[in-house]
C-alpha atoms as an extended CHARMM CRD file, in Angstrom:
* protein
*
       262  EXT
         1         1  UNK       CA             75.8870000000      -83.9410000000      -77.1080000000  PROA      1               0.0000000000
         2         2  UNK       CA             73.9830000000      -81.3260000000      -74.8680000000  PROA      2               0.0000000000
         3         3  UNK       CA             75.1670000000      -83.4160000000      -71.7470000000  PROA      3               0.0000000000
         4         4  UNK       CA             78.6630000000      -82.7160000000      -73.1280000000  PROA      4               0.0000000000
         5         5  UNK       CA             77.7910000000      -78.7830000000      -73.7230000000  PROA      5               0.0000000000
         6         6  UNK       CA             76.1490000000      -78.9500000000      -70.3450000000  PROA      6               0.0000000000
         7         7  UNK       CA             79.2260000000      -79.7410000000      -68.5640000000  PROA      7               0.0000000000
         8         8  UNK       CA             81.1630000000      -77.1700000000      -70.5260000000  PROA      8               0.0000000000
         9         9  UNK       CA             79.3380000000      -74.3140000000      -69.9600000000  PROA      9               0.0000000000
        10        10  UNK       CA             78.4150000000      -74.8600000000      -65.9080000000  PROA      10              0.0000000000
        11        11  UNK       CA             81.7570000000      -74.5470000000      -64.7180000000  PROA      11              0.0000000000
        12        12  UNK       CA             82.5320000000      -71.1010000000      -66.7910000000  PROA      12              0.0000000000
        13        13  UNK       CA             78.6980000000      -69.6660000000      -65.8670000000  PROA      13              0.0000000000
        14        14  UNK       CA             79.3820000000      -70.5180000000      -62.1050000000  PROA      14              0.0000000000
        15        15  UNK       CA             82.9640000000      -69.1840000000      -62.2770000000  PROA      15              0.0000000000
        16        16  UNK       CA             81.2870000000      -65.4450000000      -63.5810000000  PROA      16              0.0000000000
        17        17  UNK       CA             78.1500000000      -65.7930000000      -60.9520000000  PROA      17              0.0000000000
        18        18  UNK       CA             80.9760000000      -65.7390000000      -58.0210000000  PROA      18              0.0000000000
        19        19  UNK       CA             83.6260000000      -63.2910000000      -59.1510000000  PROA      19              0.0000000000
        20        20  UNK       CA             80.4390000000      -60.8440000000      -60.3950000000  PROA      20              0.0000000000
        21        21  UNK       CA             79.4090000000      -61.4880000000      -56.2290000000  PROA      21              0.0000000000
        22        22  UNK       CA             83.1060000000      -60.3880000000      -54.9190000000  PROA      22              0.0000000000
        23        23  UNK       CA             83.0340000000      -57.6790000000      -56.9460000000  PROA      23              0.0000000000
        24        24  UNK       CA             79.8530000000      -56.3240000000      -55.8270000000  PROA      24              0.0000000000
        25        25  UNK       CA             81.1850000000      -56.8460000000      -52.3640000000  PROA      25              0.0000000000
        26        26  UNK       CA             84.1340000000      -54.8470000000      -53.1580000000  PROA      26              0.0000000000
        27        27  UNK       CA             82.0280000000      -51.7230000000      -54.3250000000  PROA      27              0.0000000000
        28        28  UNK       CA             79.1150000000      -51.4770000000      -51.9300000000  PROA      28              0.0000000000
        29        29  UNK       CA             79.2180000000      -48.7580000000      -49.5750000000  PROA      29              0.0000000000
        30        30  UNK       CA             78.3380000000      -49.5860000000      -45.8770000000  PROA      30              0.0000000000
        31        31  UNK       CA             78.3070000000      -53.4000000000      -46.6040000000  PROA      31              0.0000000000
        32        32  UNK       CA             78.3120000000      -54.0720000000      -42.8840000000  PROA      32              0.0000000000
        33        33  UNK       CA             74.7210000000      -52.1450000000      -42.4000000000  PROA      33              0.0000000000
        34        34  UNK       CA             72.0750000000      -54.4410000000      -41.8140000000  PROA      34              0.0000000000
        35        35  UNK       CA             68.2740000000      -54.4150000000      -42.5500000000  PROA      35              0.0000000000
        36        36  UNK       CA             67.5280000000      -51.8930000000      -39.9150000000  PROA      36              0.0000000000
        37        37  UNK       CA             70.4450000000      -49.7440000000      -38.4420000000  PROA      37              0.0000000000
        38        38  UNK       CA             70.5620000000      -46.8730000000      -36.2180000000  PROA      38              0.0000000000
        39        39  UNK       CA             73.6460000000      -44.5620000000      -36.1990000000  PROA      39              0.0000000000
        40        40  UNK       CA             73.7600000000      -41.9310000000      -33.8580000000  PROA      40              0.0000000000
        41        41  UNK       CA             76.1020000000      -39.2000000000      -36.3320000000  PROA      41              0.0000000000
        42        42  UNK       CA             78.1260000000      -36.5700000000      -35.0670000000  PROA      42              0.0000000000
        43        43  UNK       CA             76.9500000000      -32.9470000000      -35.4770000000  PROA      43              0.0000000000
        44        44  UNK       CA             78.5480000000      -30.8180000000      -38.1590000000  PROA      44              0.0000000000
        45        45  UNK       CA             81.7490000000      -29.2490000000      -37.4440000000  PROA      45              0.0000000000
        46        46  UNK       CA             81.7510000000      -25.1380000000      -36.9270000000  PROA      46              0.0000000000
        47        47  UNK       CA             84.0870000000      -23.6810000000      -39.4410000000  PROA      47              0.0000000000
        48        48  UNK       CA             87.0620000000      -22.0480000000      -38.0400000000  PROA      48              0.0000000000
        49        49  UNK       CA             89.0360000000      -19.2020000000      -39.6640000000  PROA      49              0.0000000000
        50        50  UNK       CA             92.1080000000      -19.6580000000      -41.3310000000  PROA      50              0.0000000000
        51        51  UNK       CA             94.6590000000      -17.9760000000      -42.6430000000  PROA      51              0.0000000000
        52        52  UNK       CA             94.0040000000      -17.2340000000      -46.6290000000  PROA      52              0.0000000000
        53        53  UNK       CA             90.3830000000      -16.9320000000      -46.0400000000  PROA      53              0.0000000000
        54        54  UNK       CA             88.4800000000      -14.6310000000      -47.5720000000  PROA      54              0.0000000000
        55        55  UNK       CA             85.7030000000      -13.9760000000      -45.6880000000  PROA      55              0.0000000000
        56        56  UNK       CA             82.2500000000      -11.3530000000      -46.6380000000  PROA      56              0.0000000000
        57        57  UNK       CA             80.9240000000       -9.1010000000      -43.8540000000  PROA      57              0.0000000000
        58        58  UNK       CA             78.2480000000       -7.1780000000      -43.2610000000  PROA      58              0.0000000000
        59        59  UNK       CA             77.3980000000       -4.3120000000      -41.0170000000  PROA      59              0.0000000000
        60        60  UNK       CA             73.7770000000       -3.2730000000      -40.8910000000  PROA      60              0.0000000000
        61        61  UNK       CA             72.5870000000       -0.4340000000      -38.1600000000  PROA      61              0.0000000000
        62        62  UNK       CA             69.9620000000        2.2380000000      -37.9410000000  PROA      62              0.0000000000
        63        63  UNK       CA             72.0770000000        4.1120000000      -40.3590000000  PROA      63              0.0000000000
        64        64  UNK       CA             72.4980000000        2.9680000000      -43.8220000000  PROA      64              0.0000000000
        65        65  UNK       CA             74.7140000000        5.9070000000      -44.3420000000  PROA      65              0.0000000000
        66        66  UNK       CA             76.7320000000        5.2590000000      -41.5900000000  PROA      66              0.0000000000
        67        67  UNK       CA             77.1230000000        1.4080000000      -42.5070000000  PROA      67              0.0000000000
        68        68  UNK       CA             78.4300000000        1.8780000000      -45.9940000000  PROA      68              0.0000000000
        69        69  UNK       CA             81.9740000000        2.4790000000      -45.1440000000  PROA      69              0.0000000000
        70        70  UNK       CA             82.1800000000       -0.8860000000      -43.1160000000  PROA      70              0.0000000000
        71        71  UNK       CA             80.5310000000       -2.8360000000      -46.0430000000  PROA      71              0.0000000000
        72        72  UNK       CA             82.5550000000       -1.2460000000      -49.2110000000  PROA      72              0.0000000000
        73        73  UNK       CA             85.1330000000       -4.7050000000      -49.1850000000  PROA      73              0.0000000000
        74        74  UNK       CA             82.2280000000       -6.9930000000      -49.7090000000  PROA      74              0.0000000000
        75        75  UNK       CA             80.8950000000       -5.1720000000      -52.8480000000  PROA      75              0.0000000000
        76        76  UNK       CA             81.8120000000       -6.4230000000      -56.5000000000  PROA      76              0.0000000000
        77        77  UNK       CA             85.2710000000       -5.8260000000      -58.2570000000  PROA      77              0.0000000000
        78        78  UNK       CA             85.2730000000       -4.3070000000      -61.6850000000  PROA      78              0.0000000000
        79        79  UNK       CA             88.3970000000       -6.0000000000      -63.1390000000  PROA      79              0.0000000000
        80        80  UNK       CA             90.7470000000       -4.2110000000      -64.5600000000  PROA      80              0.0000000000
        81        81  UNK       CA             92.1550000000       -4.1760000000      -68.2290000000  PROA      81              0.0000000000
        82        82  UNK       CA             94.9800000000       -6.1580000000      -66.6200000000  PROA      82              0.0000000000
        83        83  UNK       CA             93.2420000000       -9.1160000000      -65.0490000000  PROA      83              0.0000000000
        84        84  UNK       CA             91.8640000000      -11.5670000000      -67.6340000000  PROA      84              0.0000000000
        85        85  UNK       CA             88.2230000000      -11.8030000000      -67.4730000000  PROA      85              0.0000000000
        86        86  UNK       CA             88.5070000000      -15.8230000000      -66.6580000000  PROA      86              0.0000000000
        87        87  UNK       CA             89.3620000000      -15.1350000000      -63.1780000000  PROA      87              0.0000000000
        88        88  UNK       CA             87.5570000000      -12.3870000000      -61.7910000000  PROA      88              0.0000000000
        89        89  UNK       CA             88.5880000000      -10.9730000000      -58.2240000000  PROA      89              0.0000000000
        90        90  UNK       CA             87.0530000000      -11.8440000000      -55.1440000000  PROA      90              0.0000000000
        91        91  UNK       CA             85.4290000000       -9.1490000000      -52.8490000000  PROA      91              0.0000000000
        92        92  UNK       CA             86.2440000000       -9.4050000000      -49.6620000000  PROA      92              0.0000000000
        93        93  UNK       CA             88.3930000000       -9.7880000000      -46.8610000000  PROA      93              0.0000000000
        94        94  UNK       CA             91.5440000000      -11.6760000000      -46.6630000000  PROA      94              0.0000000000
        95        95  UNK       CA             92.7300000000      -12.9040000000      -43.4790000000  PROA      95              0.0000000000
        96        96  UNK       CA             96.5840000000      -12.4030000000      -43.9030000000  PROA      96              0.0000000000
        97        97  UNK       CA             99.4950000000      -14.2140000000      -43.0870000000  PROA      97              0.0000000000
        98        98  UNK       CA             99.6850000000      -12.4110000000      -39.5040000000  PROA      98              0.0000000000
        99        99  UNK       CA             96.0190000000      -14.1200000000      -39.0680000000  PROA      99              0.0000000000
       100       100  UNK       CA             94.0140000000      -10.5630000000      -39.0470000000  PROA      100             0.0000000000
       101       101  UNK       CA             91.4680000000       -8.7170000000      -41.6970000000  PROA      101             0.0000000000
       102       102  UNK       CA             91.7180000000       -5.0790000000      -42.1940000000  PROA      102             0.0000000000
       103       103  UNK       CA             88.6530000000       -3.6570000000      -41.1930000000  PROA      103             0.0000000000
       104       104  UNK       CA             87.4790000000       -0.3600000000      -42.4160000000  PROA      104             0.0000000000
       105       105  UNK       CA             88.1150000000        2.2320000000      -39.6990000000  PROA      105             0.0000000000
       106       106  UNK       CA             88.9720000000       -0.1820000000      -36.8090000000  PROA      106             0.0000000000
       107       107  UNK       CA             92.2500000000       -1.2080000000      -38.5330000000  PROA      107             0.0000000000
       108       108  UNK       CA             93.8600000000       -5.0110000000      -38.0620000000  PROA      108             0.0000000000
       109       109  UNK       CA             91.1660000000       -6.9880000000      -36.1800000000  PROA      109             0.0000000000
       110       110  UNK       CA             92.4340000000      -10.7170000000      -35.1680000000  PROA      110             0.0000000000
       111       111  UNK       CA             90.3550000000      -13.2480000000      -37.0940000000  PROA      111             0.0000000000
       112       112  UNK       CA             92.0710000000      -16.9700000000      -37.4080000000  PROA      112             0.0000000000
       113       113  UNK       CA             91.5760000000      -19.2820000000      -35.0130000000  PROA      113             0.0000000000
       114       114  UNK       CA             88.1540000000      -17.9290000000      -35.1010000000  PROA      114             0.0000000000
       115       115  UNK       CA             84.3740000000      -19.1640000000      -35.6510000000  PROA      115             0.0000000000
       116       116  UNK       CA             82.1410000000      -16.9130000000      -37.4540000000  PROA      116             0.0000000000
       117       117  UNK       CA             80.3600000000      -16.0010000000      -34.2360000000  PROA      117             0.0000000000
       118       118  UNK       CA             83.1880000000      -14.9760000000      -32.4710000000  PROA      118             0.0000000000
       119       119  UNK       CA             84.5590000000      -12.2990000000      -35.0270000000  PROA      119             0.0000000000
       120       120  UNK       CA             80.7170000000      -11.1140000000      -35.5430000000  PROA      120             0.0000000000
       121       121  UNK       CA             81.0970000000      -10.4820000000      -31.2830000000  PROA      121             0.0000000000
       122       122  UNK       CA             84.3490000000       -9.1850000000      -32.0980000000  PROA      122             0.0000000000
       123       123  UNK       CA             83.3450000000       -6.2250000000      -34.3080000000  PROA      123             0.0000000000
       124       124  UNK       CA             80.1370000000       -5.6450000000      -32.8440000000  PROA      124             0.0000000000
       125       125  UNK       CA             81.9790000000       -4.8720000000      -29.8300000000  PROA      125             0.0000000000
       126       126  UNK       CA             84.7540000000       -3.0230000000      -31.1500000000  PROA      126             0.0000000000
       127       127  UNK       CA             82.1910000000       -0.5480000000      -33.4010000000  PROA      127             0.0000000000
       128       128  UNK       CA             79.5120000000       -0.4280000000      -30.4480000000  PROA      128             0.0000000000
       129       129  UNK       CA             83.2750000000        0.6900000000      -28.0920000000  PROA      129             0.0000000000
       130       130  UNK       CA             84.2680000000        3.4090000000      -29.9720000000  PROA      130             0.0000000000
       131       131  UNK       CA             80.3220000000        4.5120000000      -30.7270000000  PROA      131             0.0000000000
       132       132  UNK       CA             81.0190000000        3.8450000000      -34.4870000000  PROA      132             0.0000000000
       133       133  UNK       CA             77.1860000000        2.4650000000      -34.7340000000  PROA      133             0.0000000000
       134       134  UNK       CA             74.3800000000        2.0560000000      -32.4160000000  PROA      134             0.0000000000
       135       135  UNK       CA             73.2920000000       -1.4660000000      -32.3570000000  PROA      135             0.0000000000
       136       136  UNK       CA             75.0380000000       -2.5690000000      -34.8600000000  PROA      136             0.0000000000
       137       137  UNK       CA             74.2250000000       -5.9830000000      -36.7900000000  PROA      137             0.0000000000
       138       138  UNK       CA             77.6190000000       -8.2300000000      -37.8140000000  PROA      138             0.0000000000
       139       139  UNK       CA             77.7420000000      -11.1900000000      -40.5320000000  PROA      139             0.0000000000
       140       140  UNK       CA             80.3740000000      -13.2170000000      -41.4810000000  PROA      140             0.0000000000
       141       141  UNK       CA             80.4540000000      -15.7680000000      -44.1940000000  PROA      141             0.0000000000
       142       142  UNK       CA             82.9230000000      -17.6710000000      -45.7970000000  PROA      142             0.0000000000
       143       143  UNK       CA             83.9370000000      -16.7000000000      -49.5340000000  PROA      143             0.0000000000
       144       144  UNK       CA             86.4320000000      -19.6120000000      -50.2570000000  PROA      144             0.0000000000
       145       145  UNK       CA             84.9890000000      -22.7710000000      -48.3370000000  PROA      145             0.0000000000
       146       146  UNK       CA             85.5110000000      -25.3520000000      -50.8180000000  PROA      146             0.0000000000
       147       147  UNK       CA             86.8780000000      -28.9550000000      -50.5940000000  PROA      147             0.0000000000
       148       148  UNK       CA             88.7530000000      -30.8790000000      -53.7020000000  PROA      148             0.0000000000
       149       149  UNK       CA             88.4160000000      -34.6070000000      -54.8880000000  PROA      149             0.0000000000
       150       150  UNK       CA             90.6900000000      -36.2830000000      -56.5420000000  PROA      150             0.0000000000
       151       151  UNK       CA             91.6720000000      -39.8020000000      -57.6820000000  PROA      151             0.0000000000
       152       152  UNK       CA             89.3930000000      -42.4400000000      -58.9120000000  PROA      152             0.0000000000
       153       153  UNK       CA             85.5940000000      -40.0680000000      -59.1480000000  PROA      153             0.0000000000
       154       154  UNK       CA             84.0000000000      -39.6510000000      -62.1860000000  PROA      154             0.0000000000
       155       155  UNK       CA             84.3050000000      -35.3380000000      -61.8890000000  PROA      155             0.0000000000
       156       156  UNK       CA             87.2330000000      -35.0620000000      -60.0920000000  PROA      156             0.0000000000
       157       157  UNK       CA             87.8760000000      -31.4750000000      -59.0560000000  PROA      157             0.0000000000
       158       158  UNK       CA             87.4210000000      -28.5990000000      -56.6850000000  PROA      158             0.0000000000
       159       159  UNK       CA             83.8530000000      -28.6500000000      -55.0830000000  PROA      159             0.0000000000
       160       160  UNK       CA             82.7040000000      -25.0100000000      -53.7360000000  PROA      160             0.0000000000
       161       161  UNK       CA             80.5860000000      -25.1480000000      -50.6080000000  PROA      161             0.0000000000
       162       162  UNK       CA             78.0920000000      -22.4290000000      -50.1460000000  PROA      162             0.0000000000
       163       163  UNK       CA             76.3610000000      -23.9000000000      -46.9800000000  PROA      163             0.0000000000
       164       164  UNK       CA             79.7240000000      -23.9180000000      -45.1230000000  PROA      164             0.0000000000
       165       165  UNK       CA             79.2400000000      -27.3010000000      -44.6000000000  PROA      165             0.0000000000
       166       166  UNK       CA             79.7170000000      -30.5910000000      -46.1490000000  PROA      166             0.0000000000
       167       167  UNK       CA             80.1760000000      -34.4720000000      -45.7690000000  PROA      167             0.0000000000
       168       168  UNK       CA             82.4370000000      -36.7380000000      -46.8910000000  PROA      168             0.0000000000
       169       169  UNK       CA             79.4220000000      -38.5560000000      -48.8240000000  PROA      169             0.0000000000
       170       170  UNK       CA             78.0690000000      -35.0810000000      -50.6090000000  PROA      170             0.0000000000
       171       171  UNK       CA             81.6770000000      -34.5040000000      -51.7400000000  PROA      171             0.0000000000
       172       172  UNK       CA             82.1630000000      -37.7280000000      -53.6220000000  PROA      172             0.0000000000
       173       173  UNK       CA             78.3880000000      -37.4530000000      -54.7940000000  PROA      173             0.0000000000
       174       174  UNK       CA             79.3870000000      -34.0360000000      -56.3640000000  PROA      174             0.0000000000
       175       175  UNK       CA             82.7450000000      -35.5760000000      -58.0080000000  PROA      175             0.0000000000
       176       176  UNK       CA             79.8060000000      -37.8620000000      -59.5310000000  PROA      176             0.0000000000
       177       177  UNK       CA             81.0050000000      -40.9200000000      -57.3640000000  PROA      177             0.0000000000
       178       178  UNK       CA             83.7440000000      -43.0610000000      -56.9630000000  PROA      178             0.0000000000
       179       179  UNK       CA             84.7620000000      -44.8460000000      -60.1270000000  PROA      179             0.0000000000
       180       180  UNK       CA             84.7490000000      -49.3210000000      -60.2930000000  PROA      180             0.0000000000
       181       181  UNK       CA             87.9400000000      -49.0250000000      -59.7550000000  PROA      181             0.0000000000
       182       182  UNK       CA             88.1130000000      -46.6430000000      -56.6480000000  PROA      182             0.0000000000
       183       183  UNK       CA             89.0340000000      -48.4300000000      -53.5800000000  PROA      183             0.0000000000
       184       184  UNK       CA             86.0890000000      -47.6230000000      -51.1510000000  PROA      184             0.0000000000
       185       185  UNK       CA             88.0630000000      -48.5710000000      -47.8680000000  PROA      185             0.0000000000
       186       186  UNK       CA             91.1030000000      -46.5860000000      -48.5800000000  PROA      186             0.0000000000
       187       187  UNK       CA             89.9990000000      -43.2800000000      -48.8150000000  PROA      187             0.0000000000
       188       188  UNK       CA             92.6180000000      -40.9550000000      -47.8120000000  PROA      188             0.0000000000
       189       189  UNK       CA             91.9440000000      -37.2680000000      -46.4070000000  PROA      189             0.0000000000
       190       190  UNK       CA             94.6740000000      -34.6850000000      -46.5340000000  PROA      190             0.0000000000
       191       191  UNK       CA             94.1550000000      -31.8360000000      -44.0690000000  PROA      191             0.0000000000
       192       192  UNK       CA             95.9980000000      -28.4610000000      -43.0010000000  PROA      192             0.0000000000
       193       193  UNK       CA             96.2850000000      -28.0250000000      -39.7150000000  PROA      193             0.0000000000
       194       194  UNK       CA             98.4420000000      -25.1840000000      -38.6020000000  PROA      194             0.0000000000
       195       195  UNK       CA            101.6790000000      -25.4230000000      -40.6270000000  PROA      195             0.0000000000
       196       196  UNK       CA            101.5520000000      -29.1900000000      -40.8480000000  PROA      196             0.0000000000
       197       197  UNK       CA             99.3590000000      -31.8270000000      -43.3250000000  PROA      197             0.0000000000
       198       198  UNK       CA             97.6420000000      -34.3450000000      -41.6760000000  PROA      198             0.0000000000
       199       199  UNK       CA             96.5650000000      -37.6120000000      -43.2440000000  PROA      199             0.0000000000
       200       200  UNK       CA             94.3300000000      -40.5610000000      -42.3930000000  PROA      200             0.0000000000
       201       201  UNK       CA             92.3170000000      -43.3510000000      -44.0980000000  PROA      201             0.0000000000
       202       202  UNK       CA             88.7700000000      -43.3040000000      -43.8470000000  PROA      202             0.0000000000
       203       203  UNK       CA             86.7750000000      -46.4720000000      -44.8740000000  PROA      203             0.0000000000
       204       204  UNK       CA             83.1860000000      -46.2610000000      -47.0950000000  PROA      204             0.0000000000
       205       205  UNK       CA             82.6950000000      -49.6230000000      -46.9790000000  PROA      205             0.0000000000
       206       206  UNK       CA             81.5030000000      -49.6780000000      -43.0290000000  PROA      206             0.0000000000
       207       207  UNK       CA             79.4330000000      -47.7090000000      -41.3280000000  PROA      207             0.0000000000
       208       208  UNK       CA             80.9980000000      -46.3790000000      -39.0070000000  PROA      208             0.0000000000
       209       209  UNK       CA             82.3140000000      -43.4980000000      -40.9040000000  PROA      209             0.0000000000
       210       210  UNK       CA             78.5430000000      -42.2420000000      -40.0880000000  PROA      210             0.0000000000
       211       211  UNK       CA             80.2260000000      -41.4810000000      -36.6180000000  PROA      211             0.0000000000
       212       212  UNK       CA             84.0920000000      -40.6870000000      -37.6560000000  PROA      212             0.0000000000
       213       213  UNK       CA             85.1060000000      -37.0160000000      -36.5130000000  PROA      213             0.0000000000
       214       214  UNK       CA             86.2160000000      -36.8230000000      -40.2250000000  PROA      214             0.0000000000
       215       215  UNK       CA             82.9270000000      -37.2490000000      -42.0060000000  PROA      215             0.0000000000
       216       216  UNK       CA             82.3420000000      -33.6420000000      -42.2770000000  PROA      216             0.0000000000
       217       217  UNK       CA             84.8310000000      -31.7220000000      -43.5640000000  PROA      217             0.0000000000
       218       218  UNK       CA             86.3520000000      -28.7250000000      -43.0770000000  PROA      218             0.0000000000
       219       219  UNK       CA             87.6000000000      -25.8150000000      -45.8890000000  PROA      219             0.0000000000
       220       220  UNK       CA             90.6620000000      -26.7210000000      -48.3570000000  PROA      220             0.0000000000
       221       221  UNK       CA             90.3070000000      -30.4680000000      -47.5010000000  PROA      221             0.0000000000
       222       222  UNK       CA             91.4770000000      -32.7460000000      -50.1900000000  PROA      222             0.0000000000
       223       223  UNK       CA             90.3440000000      -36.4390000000      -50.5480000000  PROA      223             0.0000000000
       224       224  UNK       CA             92.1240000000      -38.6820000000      -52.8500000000  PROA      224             0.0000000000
       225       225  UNK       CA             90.6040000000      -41.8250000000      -53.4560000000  PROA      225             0.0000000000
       226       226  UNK       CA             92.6100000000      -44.4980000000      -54.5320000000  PROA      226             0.0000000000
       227       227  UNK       CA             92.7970000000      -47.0100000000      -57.4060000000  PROA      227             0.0000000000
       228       228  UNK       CA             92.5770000000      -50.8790000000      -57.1600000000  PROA      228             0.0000000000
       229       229  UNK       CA             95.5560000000      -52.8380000000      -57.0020000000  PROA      229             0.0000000000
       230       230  UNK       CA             96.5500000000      -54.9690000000      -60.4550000000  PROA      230             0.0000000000
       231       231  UNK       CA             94.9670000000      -57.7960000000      -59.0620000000  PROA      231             0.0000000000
       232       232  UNK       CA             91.4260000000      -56.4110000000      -58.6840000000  PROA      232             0.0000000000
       233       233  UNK       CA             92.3240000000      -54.7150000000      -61.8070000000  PROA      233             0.0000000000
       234       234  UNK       CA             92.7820000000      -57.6650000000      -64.2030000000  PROA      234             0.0000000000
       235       235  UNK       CA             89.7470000000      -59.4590000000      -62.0520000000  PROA      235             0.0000000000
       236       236  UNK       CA             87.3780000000      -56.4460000000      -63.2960000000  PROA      236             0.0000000000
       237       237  UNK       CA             89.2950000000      -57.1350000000      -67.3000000000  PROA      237             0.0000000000
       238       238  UNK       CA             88.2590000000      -60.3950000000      -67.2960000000  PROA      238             0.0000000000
       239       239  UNK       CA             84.3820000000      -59.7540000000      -66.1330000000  PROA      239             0.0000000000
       240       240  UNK       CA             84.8270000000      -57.5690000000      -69.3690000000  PROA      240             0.0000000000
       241       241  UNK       CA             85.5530000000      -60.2550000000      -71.4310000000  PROA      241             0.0000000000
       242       242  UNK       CA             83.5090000000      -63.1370000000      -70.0820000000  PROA      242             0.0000000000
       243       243  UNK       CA             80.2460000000      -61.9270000000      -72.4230000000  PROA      243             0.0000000000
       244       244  UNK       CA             83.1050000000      -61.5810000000      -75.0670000000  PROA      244             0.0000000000
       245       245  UNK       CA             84.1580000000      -65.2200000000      -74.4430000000  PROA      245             0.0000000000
       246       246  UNK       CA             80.7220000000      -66.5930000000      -73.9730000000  PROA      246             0.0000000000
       247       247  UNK       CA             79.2960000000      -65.8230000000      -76.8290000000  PROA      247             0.0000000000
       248       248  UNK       CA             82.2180000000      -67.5080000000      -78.8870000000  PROA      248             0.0000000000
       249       249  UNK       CA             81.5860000000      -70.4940000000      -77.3700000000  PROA      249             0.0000000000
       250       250  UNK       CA             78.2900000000      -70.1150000000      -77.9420000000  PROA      250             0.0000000000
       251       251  UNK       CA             78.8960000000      -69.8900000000      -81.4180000000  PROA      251             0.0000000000
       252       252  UNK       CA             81.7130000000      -72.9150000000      -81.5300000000  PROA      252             0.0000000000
       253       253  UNK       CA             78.7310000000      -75.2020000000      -79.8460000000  PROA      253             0.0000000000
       254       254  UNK       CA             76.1920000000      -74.1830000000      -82.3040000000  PROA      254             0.0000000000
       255       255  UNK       CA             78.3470000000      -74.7650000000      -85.0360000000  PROA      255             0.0000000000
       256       256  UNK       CA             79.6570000000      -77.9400000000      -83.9920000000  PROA      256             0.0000000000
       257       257  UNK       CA             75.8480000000      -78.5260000000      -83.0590000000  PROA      257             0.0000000000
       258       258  UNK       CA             75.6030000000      -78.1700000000      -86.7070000000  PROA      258             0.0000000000
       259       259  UNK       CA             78.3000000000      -80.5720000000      -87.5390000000  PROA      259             0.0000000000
       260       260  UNK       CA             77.5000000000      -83.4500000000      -85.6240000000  PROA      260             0.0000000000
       261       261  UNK       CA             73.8520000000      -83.1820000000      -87.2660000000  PROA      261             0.0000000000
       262       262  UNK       CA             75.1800000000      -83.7540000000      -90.9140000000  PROA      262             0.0000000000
């Protein structure tokens, strides 16, 4: 009799010891990595100024008198009896559609297809010009860098970015990673550039995304991560139900244990 339940239940504890190994495999982010790897990355990318931005910036001189004029976008909206209290308004500037900020006394100043840096040059040379300030100190910082997830993450949303820079890895860490069921070498990253969306695939499974152009990403980037198919699907249902179906049996051989024993 235990000969006989031996038999039964090596095939069925074998069959759940493999299928529990594939499915690890599936899941595991950089599976290819070995004991010791070195991965020279790519540096972070420099944000560059879009249209829609809203960006806050600061003019600092000598003259705190003279300043406040140049800094009166960047301090806080009182909304009005109008606008519901749920969204407040962003100081700020907006880059419009045209690709320029209205600056306080120096009119439309050209701003997308900027970096920070560049517009900070920009307006210190334009208010140092027309002897607006002397010495005058420019900062620029992004109001609206933020990135969404979507898909198969445990948060999915939009993730705000106060840094001005993030990975592909921190994003899906702050969507509180990538559900069972999230296919980690299909990840697909939707991107504007210009007028048009570009797409591509990005795979967590190897790492090599460690050195893909696309592992940081820029503002309004959206990654969508993808469910399993039906197959790996009904493969993870039936892990589910192997303690389910083990136990039974359990309880058939005990019981028939029993039996035999009268």
């Amino acid at each position: 009799m235990n000969k006989v339940i031996t038999y039964f239940l090596f095939p069925i504890l074998l069959t759940y010891i493999f299928s529990s190994c594939a499915s690890t495999r599936k899941i595991a982010y950089f599976a290819d990595v070995q004991d010791s790897t070195r991965i020279l990355s790519k540096p972070g990318l420099e944000p560059i100024i879009q249209k829609k931005d809203i960006l806050s910036i600061t003019v600092s001189s000598l003259s705190n008198e003279a300043t406040i004029i140049f800094n009166t976008p960047n301090l806080p909206i009182t909304p009005s009896a109008s606008v519901s209290p749920d969204f407040p308004q962003t100081a700020g500037y907006l880059v419009g559609q045209d690709g320029t900020i209205k600056f306080p006394v120096l009119g439309n100043i050209p701003a997308a297809g900027l970096t920070q840096k560049q517009l900070e040059n920009n307006i210190t040379h334009l208010l140092t010009e027309k002897k607006l300030l002397f010495d005058p100190i420019v900062s620029a910082r992004f109001l609206n860098f933020r990135v969404t997830v979507l898909g198969e993450v445990n948060h999915p949303g939009v993730i705000t970015v106060p840094s001005e820079q993030i990975s592909i890895l921190e994003a899906i860490g702050d969507a509180g990673d990538l559900t069972i069921y999230g296919l980690r070498d299909n990840i697909i990253l939707i991107r504007q550039e210009g007028p048009d969306k570009f797409l591509t695939r990005l795979n967590l499974s190897s790492s090599k995304i460690l050195q893909s152009p696309y592992y940081f990403l820029k503002s309004n980037d959206v990654i969508y991560v993808e469910p399993a198919k039906d197959k790996i699907a009904s493969t993870s249902l039936f892990q589910q139900r192997i303690p389910i179906i083990l136990s039974g049996l359990s309880l058939i051989i005990i019981l028939l244990t029993n039996v035999f024993k009268l």
